[in-house]
C-alpha positions in Angstrom: -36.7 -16.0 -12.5 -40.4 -14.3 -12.2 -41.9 -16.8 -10.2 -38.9 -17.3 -7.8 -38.8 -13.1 -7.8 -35.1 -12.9 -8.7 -34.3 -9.4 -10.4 -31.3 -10.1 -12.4 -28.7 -6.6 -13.0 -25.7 -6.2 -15.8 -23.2 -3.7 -16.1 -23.6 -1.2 -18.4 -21.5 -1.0 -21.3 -20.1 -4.5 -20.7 -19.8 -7.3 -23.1 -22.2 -9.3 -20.7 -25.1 -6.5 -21.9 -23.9 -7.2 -25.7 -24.3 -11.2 -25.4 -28.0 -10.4 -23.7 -28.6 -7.8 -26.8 -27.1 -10.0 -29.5 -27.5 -13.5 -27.9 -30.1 -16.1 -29.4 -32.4 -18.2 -27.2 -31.4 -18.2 -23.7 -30.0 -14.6 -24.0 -32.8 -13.3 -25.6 -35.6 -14.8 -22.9 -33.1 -13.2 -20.6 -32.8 -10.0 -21.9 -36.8 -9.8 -22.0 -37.3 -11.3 -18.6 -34.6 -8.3 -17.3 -36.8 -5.5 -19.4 -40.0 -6.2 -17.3 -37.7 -5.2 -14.2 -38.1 -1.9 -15.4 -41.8 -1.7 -15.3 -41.4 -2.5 -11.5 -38.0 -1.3 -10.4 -37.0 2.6 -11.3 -33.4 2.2 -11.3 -33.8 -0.7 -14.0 -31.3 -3.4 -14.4 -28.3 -1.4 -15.0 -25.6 -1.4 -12.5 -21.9 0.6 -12.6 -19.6 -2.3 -12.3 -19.6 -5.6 -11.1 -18.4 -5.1 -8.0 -21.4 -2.7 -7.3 -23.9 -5.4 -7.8 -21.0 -7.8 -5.4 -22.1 -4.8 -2.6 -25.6 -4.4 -3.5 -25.9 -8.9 -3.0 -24.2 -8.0 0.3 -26.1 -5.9 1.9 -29.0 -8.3 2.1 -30.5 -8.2 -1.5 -31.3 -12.0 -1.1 -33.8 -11.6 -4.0 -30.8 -10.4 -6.5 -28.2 -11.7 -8.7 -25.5 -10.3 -11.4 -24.4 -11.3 -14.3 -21.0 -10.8 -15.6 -17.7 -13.1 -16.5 -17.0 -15.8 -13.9 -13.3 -15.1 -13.0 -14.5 -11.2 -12.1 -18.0 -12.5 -10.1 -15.4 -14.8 -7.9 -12.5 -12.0 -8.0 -15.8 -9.6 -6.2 -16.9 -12.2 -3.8 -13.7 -12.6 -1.8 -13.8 -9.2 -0.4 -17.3 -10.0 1.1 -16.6 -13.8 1.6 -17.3 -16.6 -0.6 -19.6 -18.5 1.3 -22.0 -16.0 1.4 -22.4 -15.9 -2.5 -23.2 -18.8 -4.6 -22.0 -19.0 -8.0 -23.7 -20.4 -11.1 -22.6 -22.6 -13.9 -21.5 -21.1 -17.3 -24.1 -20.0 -19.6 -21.8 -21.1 -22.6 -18.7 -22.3 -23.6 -16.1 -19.5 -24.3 -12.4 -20.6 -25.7 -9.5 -18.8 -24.9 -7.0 -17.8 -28.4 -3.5 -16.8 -28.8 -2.8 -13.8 -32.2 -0.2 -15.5 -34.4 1.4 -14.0 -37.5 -0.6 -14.8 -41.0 1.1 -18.4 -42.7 2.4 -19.5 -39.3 3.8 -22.8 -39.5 2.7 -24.2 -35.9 -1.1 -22.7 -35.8 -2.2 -26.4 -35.8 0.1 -27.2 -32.9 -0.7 -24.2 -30.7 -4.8 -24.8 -31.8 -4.4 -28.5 -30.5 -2.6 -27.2 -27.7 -5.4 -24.7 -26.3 -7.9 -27.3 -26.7 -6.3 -29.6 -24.7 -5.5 -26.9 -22.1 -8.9 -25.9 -21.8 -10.9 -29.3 -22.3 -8.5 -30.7 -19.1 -9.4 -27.5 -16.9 -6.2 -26.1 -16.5 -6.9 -22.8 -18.3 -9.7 -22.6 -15.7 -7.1 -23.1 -12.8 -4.7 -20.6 -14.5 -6.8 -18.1 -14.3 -8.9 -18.7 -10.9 -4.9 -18.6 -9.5 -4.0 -15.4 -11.2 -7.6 -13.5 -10.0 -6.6 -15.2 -6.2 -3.4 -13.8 -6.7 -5.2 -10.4 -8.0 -7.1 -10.5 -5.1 -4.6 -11.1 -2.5 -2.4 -7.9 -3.9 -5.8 -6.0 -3.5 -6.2 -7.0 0.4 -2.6 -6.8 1.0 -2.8 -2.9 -0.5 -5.8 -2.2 1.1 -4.6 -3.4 4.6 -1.4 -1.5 4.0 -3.1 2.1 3.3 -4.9 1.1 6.6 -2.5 1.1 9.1 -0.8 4.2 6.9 -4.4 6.2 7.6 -4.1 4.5 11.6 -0.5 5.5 11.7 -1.2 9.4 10.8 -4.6 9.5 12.7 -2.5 8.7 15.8 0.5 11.2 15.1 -2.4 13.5 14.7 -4.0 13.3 17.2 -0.8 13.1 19.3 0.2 16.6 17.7 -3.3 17.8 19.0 -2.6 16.6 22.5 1.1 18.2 22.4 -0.4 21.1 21.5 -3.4 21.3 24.2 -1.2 20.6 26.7 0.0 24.1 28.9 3.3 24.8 28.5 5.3 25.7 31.8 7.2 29.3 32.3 10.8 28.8 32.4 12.2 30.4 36.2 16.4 30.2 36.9 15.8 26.9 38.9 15.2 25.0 35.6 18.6 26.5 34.3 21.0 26.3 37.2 22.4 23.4 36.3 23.2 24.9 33.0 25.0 27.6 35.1 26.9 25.9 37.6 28.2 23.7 34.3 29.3 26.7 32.5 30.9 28.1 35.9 32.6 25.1 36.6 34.3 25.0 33.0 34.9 28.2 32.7 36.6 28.2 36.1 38.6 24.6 35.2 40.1 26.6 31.5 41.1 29.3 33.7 42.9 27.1 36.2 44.6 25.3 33.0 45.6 28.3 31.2 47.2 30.1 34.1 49.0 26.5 34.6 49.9 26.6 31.2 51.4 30.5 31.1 53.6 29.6 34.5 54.9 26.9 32.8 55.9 28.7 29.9 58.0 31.0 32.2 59.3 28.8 34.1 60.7 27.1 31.0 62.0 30.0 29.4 63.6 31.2 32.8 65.9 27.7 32.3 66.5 28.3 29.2 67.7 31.7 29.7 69.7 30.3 32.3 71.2 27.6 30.8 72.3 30.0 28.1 73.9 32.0 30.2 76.0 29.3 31.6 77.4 28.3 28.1 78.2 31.7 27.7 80.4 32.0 30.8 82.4 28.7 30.3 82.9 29.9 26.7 84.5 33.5 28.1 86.2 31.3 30.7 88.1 29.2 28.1 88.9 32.1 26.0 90.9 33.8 28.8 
């Protein structure tokens, strides 16, 4: 790592800077090799997250790498593409475990199980699907609150545009229409009403006559 002038960075308060603390061996030559960094670098090897030191790669630190758990190092590197990136093998060998009840009758079984599970690879494939799938949510809800941010940018900058623009006055030529429709209805309910009163009268005259007929034949057959 010295001669090819790779710094190497952790995240702090992660279990990746335990296993260099704690680890034996290859950890511990690690762990010392990342300690000299500090002599030469003044921000050390600490990173915030793992997704910093994703970024920090990125932007063209070609002479820097992270450490961290696999499955989050290739979650990181889809956002900037995974070409770019390349990824290392495993450091060591790290079994997956299920919490069972104490006495359980099929802790054999499900031990058996796991092994096989994992020793096969398909453990690995669960879980590079579920971070894809993680990852894909993550791009989907990114992309989404980007077109919400375009969408209300461009209704904003409409509003600003509505507002800017000079309002005309208002002069009787923009409401004669309006008038000539009120006129004409006013004028049609008055034709209709008086239509409606001299039918009413007229109506009222026939009955008054027709009344007065029945009573005349009535006096007629009395006498």
């Amino acid at each position: 790592m010295i001669h090819d002038g790779y710094r190497l960075y952790v995240e702090k308060e992660s279990s990746s800077l335990e296993m260099l603390e704690n680890g034996t061996e290859l950890f511990r030559q690690l762990y010392a090799l990342m300690r000299q960094q500090v002599i030469n670098d003044p921000q050390g090897f600490f990173i915030d997250s793992v997704e910093a030191g994703i970024k920090l790669i990125a932007e063209g630190g070609e002479d820097k790498a992270v450490l961290g758990g696999r499955e989050t190092l290739f979650f990181n590197v889809q956002q900037y593409g995974s070409n770019n990136f390349q990824l290392s093998q495993k450091l060591y060998t790290r079994y997956s475990a299920v919490a069972v009840q104490i006495g359980c009758p099929f802790l054999g079984s499900l031990n058996n199980v796991l092994m096989q599970l994992f020793e096969s690879g398909i453990l690995d494939k669960m879980t590079a699907a579920e971070y894809a799938k993680q990852y894909q949510e993550v791009e989907a809800t990114r992309i989404y609150k980007g077109s919400v941010q375009a969408k209300n940018s461009e209704a904003y900058s409409r509003t600003e545009s509505y507002d800017s623009t000079v309002i005309s006055p208002l002069n009787l030529r923009m409401l004669q229409g309006a008038f000539i429709a009120l006129g004409v209805g006013s004028l049609a309910a008055g034709v209709i009403l008086l239509l409606e009163i001299v039918f009413i009268k007229l109506d009222q005259a026939r009955l008054w006559m027709l009344c007065s007929r029945l009573q005349w034949i009535r006096y007629d057959r009395k006498v």
